[in-house]
C-alpha positions as CSV (number, residue, x, y, z in Angstrom):
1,X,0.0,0.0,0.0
2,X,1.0,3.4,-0.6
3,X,1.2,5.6,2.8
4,X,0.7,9.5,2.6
5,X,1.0,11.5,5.8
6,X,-2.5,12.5,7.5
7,X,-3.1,15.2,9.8
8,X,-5.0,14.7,13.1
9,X,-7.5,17.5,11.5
10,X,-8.6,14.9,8.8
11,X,-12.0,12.7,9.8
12,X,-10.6,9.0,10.7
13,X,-13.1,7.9,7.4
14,X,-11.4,10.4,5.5
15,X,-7.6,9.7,6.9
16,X,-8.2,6.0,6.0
17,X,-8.9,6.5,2.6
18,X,-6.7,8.7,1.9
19,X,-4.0,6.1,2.8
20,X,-5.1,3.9,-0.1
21,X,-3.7,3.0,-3.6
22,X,-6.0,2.7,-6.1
23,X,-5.3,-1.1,-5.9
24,X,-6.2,-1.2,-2.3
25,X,-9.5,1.5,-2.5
26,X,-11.4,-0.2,-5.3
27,X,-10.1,-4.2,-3.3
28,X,-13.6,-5.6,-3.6
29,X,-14.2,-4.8,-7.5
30,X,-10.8,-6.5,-8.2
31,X,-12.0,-9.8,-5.7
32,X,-15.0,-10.2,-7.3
33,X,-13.6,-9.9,-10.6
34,X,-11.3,-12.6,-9.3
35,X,-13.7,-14.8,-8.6
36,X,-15.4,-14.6,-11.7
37,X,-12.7,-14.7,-14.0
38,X,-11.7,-18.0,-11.8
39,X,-15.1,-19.4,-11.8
40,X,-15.7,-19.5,-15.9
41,X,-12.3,-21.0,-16.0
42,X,-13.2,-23.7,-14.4
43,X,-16.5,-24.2,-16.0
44,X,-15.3,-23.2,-19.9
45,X,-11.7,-24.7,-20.1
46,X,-11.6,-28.3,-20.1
47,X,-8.5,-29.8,-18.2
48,X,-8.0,-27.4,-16.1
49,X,-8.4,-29.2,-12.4
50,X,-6.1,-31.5,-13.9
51,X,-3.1,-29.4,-15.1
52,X,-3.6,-27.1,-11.9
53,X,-3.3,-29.9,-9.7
54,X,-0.4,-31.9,-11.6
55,X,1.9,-30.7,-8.9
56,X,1.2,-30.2,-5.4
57,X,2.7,-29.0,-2.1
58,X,1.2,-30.6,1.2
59,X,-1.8,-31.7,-1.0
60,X,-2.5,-28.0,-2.2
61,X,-1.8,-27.3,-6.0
62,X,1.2,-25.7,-6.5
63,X,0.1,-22.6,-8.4
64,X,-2.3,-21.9,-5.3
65,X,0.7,-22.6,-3.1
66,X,3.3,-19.9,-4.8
67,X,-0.3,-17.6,-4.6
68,X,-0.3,-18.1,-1.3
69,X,3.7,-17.8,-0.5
70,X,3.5,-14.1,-2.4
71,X,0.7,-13.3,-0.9
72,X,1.7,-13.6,2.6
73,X,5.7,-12.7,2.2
74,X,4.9,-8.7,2.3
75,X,2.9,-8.8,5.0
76,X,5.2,-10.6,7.3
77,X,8.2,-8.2,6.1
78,X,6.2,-5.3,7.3
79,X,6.1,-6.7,10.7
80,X,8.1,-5.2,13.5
81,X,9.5,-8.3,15.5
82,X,11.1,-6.5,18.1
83,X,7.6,-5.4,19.2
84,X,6.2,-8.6,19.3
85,X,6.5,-8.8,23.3
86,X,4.6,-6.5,24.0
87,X,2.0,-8.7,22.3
88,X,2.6,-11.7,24.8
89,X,2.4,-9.8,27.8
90,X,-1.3,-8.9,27.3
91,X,-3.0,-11.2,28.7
92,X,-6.3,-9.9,27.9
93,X,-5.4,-10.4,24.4
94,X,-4.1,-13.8,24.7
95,X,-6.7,-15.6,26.1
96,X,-9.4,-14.2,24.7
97,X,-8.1,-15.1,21.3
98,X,-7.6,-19.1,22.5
99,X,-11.1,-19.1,24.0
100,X,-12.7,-17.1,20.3
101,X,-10.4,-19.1,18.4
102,X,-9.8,-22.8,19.6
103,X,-13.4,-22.8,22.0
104,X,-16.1,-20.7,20.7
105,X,-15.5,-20.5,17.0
106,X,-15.6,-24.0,16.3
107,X,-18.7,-24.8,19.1
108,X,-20.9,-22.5,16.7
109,X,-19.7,-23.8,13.5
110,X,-21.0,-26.7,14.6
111,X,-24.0,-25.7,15.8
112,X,-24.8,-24.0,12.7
113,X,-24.0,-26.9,10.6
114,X,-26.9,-28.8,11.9
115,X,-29.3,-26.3,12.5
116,X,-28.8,-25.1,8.7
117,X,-27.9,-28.9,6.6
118,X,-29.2,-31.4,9.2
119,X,-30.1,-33.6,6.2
120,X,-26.8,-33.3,4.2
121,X,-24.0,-34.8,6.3
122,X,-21.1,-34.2,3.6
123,X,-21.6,-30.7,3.5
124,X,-22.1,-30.6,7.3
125,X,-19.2,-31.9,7.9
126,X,-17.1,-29.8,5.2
127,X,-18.5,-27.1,7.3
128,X,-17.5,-28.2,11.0
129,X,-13.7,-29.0,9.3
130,X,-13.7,-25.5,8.4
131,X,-14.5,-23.7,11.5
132,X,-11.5,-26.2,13.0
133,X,-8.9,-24.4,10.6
134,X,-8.4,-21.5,12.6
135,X,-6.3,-18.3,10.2
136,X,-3.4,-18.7,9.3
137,X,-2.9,-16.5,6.3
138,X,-5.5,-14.1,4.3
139,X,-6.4,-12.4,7.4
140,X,-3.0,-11.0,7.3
141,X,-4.3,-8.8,4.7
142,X,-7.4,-8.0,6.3
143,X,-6.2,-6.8,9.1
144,X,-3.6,-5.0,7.7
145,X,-6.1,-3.0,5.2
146,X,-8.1,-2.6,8.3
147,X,-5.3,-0.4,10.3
148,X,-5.4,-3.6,13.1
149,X,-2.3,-4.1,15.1
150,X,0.0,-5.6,12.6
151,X,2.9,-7.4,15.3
152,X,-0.6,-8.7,17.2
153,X,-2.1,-10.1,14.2
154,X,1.5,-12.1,13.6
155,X,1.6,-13.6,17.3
156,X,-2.5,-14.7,17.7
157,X,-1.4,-16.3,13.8
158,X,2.0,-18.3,15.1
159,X,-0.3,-18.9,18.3
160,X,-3.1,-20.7,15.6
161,X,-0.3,-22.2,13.9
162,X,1.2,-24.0,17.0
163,X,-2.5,-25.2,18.0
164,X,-3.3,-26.5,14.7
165,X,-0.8,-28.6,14.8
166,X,-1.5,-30.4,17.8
167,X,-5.4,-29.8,18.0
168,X,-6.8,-30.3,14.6
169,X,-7.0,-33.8,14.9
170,X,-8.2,-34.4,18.4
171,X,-10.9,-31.9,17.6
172,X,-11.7,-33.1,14.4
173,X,-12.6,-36.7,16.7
174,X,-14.7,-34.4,19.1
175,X,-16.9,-32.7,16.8
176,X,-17.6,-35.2,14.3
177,X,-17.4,-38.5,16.7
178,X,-17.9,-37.3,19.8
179,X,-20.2,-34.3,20.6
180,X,-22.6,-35.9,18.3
181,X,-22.7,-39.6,20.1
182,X,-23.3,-37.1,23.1
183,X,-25.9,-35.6,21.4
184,X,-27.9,-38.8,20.4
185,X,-27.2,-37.2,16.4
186,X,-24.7,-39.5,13.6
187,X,-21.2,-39.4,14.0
188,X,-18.6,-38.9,11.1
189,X,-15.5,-41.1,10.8
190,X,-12.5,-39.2,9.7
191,X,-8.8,-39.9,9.9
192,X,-6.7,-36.3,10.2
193,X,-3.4,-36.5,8.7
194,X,-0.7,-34.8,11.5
195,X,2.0,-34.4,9.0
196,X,-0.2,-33.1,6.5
197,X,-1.5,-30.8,9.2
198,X,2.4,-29.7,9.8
199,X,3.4,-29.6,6.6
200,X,0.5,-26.9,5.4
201,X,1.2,-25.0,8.5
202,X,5.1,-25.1,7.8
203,X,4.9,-24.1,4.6
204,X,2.0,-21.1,4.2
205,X,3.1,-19.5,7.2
206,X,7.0,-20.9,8.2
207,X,8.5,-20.0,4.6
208,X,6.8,-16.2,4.1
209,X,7.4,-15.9,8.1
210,X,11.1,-16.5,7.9
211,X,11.6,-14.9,4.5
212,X,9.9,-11.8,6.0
213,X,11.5,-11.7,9.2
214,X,14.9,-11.9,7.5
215,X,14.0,-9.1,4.9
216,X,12.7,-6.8,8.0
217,X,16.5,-7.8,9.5
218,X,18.7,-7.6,6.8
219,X,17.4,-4.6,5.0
220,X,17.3,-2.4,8.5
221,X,20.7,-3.2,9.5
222,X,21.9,-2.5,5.8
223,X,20.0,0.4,5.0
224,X,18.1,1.4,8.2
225,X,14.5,1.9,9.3
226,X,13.4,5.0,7.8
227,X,14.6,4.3,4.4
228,X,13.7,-0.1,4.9
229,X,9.7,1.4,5.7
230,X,9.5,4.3,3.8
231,X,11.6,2.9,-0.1
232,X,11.3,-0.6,0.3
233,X,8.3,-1.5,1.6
234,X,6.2,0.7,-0.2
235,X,7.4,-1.0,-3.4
236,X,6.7,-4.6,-1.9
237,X,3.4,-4.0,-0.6
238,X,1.3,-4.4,-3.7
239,X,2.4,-7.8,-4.3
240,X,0.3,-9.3,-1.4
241,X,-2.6,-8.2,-3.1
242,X,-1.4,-9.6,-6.6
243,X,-0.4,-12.8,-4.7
244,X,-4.3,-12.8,-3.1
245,X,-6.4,-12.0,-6.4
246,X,-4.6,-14.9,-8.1
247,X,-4.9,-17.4,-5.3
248,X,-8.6,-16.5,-5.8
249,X,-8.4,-16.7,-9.5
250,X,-6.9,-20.4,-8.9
251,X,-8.8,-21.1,-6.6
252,X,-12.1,-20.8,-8.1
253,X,-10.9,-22.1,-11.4
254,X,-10.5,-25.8,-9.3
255,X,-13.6,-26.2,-8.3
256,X,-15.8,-23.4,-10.8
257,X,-17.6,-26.0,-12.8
258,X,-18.8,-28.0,-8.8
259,X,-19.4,-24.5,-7.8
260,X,-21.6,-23.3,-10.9
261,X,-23.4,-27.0,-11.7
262,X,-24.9,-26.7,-7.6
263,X,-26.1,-23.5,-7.3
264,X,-28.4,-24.8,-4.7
265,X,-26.2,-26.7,-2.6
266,X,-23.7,-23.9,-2.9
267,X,-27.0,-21.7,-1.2
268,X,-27.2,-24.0,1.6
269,X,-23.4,-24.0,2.5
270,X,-23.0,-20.7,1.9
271,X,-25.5,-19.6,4.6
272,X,-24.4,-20.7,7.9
273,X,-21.0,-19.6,6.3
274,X,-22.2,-16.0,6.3
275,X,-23.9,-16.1,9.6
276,X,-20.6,-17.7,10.9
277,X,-18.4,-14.9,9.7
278,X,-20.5,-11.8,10.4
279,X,-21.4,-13.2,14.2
280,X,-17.8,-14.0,15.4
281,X,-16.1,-10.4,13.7
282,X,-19.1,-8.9,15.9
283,X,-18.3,-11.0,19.0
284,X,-14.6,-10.4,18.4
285,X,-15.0,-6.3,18.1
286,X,-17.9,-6.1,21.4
287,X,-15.8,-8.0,23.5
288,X,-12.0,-6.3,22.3
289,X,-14.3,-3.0,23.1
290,X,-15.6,-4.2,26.8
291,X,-11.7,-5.4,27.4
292,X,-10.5,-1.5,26.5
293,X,-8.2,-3.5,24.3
294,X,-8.4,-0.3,21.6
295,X,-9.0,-0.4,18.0
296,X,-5.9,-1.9,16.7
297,X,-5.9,-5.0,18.9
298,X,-10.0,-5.4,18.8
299,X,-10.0,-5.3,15.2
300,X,-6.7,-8.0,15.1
301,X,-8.6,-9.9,17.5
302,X,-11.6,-10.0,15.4
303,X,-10.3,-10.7,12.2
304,X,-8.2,-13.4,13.7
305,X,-11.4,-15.5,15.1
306,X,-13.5,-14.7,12.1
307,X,-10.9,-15.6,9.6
308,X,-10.6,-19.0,8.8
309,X,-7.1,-21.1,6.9
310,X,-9.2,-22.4,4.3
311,X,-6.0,-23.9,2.6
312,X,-5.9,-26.6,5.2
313,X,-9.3,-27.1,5.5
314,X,-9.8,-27.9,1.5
315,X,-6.4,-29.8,1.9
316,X,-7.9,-31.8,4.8
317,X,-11.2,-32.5,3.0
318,X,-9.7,-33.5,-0.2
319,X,-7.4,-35.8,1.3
320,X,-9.6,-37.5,3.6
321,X,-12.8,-37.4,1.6
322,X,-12.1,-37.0,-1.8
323,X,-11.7,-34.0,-4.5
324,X,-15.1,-34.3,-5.8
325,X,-16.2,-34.9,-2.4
326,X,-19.6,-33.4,-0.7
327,X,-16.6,-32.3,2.1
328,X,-14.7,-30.5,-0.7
329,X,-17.4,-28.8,-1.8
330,X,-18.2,-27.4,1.2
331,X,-14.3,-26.4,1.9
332,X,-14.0,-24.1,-1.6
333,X,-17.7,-22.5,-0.9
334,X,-15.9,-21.4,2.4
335,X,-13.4,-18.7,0.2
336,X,-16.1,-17.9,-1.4
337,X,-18.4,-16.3,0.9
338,X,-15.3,-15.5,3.3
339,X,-13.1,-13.4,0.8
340,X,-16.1,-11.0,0.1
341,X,-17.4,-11.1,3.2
342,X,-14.6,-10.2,5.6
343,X,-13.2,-7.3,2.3
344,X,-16.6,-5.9,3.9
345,X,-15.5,-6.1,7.2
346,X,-12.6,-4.0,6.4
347,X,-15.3,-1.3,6.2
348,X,-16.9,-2.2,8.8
349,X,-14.1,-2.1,11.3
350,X,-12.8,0.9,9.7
351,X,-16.8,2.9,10.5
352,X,-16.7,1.5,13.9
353,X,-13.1,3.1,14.7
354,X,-14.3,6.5,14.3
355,X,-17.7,5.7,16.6
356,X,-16.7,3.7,19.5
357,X,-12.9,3.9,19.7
358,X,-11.3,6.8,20.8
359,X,-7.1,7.2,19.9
């Protein structure tokens, strides 16, 4: 993004979008042209799927992968690792995004996956294997579009990470096996790779993390701060949002011709998707306010528990269910309704700044 200096005079609404490239201001037009460009690939170019997903890396399609890996390297460069413990020493913070993230996010995903496709129990369980894939990446760029607190956002993500290692599995077992026996509803059998688990986490957040962290390093101590954030970064910026419009070009393309031949289906997933997304950014943003955890880390904290790693969770369902799987399906509608949905929520956060934060 490119910066321009704002005085305090300027409205917040005003200062905000003054900040903005053109690239960043008009986001959502270029997103949805994303998707639609990506969508009548799928459907119109026969072979696709298959040359998109001749090689792969940790059972994601490489194309998507080096998406993903430019995507995410600019955002961790901007980071200021020094600051992170200040980060870890608020407590507030910390917990609050374990109990949103790894307690209360998934609960209601799984609640709203049989209240809203009871009778469809592929899609319902695509949908309770995404609310278990907590962010990992794309809310990187939310939350950096959104003015949240940028050294926040990259702990609460390495925090995810480290709990998606060792929880995915054993909370897959609960929610699908489980909660329902508990319940007196079917259970689901599913068998979570760990190392596949690992190796997605490893690569979409260890490789941009430590390319970033070593740009951050080396370019300061070679050229110093002013001129490593005010030249060099302002040049790198762009490319996370070149890196995210064609991951969601790609993206669509794999699965545009499921996505346009179910219409219906798509309708039913997409729902408790929306509700999902719109009720945990507004739990996220209440409670950050009631905490006096101001703007920066209320909207991090938001985006963070809203946000979802849909990577792993198409990666998951793929593997363990199939490509053309009911599972699968319900993974790639997730993107679908998330990418638009939390671009909005930029806009949302960035209203709710001016009216009920102060500083």
């Amino acid at each position: 993004m490119s910066i321009k200096t704002v005085t305090p005079a300027m409205s917040g609404e005003t200062a905000v979008v003054g900040k903005l490239s053109t690239l960043d201001r008009f986001l959502p037009v270029w997103i949805i042209a994303a998707m639609a460009v990506g969508l009548l690939l799928g459907r119109f170019v026969p072979g696709l799927n298959t040359g998109l997903e001749a090689v792969q890396i940790g059972s994601v399609s490489l194309p998507i992968a080096i998406g993903l890996l430019v995507m995410m390297y600019p955002v961790l460069a901007k980071v200021r690792y020094n600051e992170t413990g200040r980060v870890l020493a608020d407590r507030k913070l910390m917990i609050t995004s374990l109990v949103l993230n790894w307690v209360a996010a998934p609960a209601f995903m799984f609640a709203l996956a049989w209240i809203f496709v009871p009778d469809l129990p592929e899609y319902r369980t695509g949908l309770i294997i995404v609310g278990l894939a907590r962010c990992i990446a794309m809310v990187m760029i939310w939350n950096d579009l959104a003015c949240g607190d940028r050294e926040a956002a990259t702990v609460l993500v390495l925090i995810n990470s480290v709990f998606q290692v060792f929880a995915f599995g054993a909370l897959g077992w609960f929610y699908l096996q489980v909660l329902p026996g508990w319940l007196g509803l079917p259970t689901t059998s599913a068998d979570f790779s760990f190392w596949a688990i690992t190796a997605s986490v490893l690569i979409f957040l260890g490789i941009p993390l430590l390319a970033g962290f070593l740009t951050r390093t080396i370019g300061e101590k070679a050229k110093g701060r002013d001129w490593y954030e005010g030249k060099f970064l302002p040049k790198l910026g762009p490319w996370a949002l070149y890196g995210l419009l064609f991951t969601i070009v790609l993206l669509f393309a794999l699965q545009g011709d499921s996505i346009t031949s179910n219409p219906l289906d798509v309708a039913r997933i997409a729902l408790p998707l929306l509700v999902y997304f719109l009720v945990v950014f507004a739990a996220g943003m209440v409670i950050g306010r009631l905490l006096n955890l101001g703007y920066a880390k209320t909207t991090t904290l938001a985006f963070t528990a809203s946000g979802n790693n849909f990577e792993l969770a198409i990666a998951v369902a793929i593997g363990t269910f199939g490509v053309t799987s009911g599972q699968a399906l319900a993974g790639v509608v997730g993107p679908l309704i998330e990418v638009p949905v939390l671009v909005a929520l930029v806009y949302v956060a960035l209203w709710a700044r001016k009216r009920f934060f102060t500083n």
